[in-house]
C-alpha positions in Angstrom: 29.9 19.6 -4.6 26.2 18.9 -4.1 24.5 20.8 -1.7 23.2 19.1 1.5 20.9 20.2 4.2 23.8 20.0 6.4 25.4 22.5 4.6 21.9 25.0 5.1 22.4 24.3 8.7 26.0 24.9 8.9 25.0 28.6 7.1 22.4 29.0 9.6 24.7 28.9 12.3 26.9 31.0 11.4 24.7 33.6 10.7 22.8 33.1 14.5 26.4 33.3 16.2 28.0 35.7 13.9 31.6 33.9 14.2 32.8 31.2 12.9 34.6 30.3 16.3 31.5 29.9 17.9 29.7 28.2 14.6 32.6 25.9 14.7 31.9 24.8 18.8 28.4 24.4 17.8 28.4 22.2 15.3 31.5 20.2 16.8 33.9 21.0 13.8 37.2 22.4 13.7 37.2 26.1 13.1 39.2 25.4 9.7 37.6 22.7 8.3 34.1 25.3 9.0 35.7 27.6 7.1 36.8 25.4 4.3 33.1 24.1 4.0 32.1 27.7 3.8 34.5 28.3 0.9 33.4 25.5 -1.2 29.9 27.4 -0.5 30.6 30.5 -1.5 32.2 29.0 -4.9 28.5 26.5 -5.4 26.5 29.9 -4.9 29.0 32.1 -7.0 29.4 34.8 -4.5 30.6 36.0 -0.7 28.0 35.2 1.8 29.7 36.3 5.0 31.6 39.3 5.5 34.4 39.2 8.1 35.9 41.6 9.9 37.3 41.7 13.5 33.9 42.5 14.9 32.4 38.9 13.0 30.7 37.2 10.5 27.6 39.3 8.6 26.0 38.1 6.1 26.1 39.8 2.6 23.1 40.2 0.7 24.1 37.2 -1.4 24.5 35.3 2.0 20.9 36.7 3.0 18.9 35.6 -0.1 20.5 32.2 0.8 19.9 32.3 4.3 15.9 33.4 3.8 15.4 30.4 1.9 17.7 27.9 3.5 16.0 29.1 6.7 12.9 28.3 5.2 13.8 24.5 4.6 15.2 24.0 7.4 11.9 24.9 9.7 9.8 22.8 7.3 12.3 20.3 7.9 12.2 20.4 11.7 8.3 20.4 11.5 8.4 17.3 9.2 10.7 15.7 11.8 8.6 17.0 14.9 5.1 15.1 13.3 7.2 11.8 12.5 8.2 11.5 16.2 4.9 12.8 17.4 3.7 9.5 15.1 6.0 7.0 16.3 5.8 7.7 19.8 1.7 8.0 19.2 2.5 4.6 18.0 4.3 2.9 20.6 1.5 3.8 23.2 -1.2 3.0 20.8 -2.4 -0.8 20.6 -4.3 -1.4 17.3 -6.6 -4.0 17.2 -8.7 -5.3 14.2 -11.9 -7.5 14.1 -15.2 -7.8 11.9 -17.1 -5.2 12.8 -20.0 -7.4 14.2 -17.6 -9.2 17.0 -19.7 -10.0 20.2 -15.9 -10.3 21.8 -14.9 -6.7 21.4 -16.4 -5.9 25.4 -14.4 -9.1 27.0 -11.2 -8.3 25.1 -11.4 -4.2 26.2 -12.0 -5.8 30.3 -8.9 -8.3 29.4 -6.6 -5.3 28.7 -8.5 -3.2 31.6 -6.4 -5.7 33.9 -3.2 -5.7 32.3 -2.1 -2.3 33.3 -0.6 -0.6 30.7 -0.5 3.0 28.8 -1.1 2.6 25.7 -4.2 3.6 24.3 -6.6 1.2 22.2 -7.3 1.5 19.3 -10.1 -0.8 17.1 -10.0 -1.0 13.3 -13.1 -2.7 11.9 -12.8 -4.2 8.6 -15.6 -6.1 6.5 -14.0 -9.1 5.9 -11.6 -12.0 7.5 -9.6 -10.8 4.3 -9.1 -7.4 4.9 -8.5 -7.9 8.5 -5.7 -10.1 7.9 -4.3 -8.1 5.5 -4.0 -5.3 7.7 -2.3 -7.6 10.1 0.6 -8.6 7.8 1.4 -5.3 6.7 1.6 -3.9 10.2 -1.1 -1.8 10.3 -2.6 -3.6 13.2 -0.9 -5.5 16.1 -3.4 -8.3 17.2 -6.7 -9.3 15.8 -9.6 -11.4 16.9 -10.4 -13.6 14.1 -13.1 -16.7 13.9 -12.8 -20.0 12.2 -15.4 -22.1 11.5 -14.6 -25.9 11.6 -16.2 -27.0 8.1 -13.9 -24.6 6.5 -10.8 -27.2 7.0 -7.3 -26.3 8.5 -6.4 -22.9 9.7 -4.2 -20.6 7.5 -2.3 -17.8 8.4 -2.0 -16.7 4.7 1.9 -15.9 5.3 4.1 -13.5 6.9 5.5 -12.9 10.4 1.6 -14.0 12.0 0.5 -16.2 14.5 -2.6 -17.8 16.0 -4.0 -19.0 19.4 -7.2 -20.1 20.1 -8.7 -19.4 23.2 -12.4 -20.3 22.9 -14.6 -22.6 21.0 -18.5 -21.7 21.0 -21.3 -23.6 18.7 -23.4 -22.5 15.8 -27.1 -22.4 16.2 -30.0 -20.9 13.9 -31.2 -17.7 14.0 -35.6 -18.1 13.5 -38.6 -15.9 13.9 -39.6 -16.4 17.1 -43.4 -17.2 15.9 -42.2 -19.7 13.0 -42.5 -23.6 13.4 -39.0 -23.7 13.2 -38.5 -21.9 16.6 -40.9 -24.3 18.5 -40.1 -27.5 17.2 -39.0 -30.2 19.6 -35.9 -30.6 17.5 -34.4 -29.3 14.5 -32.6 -31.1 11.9 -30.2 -29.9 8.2 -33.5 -31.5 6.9 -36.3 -29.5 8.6 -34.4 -26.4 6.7 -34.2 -27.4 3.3 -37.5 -25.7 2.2 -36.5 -22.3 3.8 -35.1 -18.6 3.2 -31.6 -18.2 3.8 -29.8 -14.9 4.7 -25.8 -15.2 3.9 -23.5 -12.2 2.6 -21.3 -12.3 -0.3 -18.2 -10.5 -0.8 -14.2 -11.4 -0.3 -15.4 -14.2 2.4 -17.4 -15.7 0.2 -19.6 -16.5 2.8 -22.5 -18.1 -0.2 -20.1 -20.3 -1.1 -19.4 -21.4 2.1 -23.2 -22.0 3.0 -23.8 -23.8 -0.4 -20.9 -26.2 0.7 -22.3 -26.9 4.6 -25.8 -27.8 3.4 -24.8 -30.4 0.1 -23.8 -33.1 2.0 -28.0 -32.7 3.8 -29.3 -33.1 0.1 -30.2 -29.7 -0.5 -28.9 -26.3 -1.7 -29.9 -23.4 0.4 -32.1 -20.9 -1.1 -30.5 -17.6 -0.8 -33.2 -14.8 -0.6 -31.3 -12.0 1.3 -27.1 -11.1 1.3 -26.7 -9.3 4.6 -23.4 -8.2 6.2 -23.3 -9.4 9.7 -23.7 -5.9 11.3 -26.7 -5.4 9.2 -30.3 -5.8 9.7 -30.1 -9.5 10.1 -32.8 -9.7 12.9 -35.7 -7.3 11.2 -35.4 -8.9 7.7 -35.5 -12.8 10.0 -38.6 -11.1 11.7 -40.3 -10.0 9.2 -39.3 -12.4 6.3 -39.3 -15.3 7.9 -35.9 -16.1 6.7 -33.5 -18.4 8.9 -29.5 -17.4 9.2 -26.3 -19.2 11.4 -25.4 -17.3 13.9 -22.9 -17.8 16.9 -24.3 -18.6 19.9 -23.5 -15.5 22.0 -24.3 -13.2 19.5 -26.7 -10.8 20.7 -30.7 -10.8 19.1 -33.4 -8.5 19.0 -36.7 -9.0 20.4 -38.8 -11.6 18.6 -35.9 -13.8 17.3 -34.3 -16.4 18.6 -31.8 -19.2 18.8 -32.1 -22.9 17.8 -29.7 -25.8 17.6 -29.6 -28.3 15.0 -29.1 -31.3 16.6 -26.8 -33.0 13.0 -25.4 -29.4 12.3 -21.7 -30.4 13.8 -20.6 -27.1 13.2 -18.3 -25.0 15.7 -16.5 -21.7 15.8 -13.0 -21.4 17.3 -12.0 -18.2 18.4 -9.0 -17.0 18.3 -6.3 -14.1 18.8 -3.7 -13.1 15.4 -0.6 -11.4 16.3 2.8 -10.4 14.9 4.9 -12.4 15.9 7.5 -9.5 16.2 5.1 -7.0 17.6 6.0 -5.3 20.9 2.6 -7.5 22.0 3.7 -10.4 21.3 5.1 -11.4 24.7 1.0 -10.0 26.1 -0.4 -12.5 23.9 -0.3 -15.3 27.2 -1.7 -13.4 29.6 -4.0 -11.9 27.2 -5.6 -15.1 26.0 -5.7 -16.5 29.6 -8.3 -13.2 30.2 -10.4 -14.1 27.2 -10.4 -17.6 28.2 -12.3 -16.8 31.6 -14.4 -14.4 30.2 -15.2 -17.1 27.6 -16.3 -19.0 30.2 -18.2 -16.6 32.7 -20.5 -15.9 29.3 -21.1 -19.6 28.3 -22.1 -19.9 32.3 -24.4 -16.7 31.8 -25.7 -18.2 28.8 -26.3 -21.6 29.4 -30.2 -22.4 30.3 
């Protein structure tokens, strides 16, 4: 016979009730087939462990060596079981979002929730990269993301697993300038007017280099990469002070003495959009959710138009 925890338990209660009558009612057994088990016990531990007499059950000091320890277990046990529900019912009132870290959409989607009353909690993870976001979404560590995709990079993909996508805004790509270079007063920009300037990009799992390399070949020219800058970084001092130039998305927030341009050949746009499990609790939000965005979407592009 292998010893189970039920079996600690089933020793624990008849030492708190000191019967086996009232161990048995308990634990919903029989009185006789308690007893049995408690047989088989004594013979695994090679000793008595209850005395009985017609005043009860007491345990012998075989029986209380066993008890201390099986006591023991037992309230680790029931700790161990307390945290996990603690977690899962943390969980099911916690909403875990993901997005790059430098989302301007973050405000907007917090005021969509605001007005779908609910009580779970938010809670924003901010990954690096597209990548890692994504990631984090098919494993289940997150339950809906808000994740970009630029149009020159071809068809959407999910990447696999039990994910799915809706769009619910489109917005343009414009340059980021110095607000005192030529570039920020000319009458009109072209691919062309650029090909003789810095460039600011950021390398890593997005391979965002690779991706501006690519945009600008079919111009005539290969971008000349002076600075690698994550998005949330320093892009508007080292733009200022530089004079480099960087895409940006056209609500995007700048500092003081940069601004934005279009380029009128630069047919480049960024659909924005919402990943979800598909058998996440959220999942049946994800409607009503992207109608919100979708009006915010537009109350900014009103507040931002000139």
């Amino acid at each position: 016979m292998d010893l189970q925890f039920r079996h600690l338990r089933q020793l624990c209660v008849v030492s708190e009730t000191g019967s086996l009558n009232k161990a048995a009612a308990v634990l919903g057994l029989p009185q006789p087939a308690l007893s049995r088990q408690i047989r088989r016990l004594e013979e695994l531990f090679g000793g008595t462990l209850f005395e009985r007499d017609p005043h009860g059950t007491r345990p012998t000091p075989l029986g209380s060596a066993v008890l201390e320890h099986a006591e023991s277990i037992i309230r680790s046990l029931d700790d161990y079981e307390e945290r996990v529900r603690d977690y899962r019912m943390l969980r099911r009132r916690t909403l875990r979002i993901g997005g790059a870290a430098c989302s301007v959409f973050y405000e907007p989607l917090l005021d969509a929730l605001q007005r779908m009353p609910s009580e779970e909690r938010v809670q924003i993870v901010t990954p690096h990269t597209t990548r890692e976001v994504m990631d984090l979404l098919r494993e289940g560590e997150i339950d809906i993301a808000l994740r970009d995709h630029h149009s020159v990079e071809g068809p959407l993909r999910s990447g696999g697993g039990p994910v799915a996508h809706i769009p619910w805004a489109e917005s343009p790509v414009l340059l980021a300038v110095a607000a005192g270079r030529p570039t920020a007063t000319a009458e009109r920009l072209t691919m062309a007017d650029l090909a003789s300037e810095d460039w600011i990009s950021c390398t890593g799992p997005d391979a965002c280099d690779e991706k501006l390399r690519r945009l600008c070949a079919p111009y005539g020219f290969a971008p000349r990469i002076t600075h690698d800058i994550v998005v949330s970084g320093p892009r508007c001092p080292v733009i200022r002070h530089q004079g480099c130039v960087a895409l940006t998305q056209a609500y995007r927030p700048l500092q003081p003495g940069v601004v934005r341009r279009p380029v009128v050949d630069l047919d480049m746009r960024v659909r924005h959009l919402v990943a979800y499990r598909t058998e996440s609790w959220i999942a049946a939000r994800i409607p009503k959710l992207v109608a919100l965005l979708s009006a915010a979407h537009r109350d900014l592009a009103r507040v931002e138009a000139p």
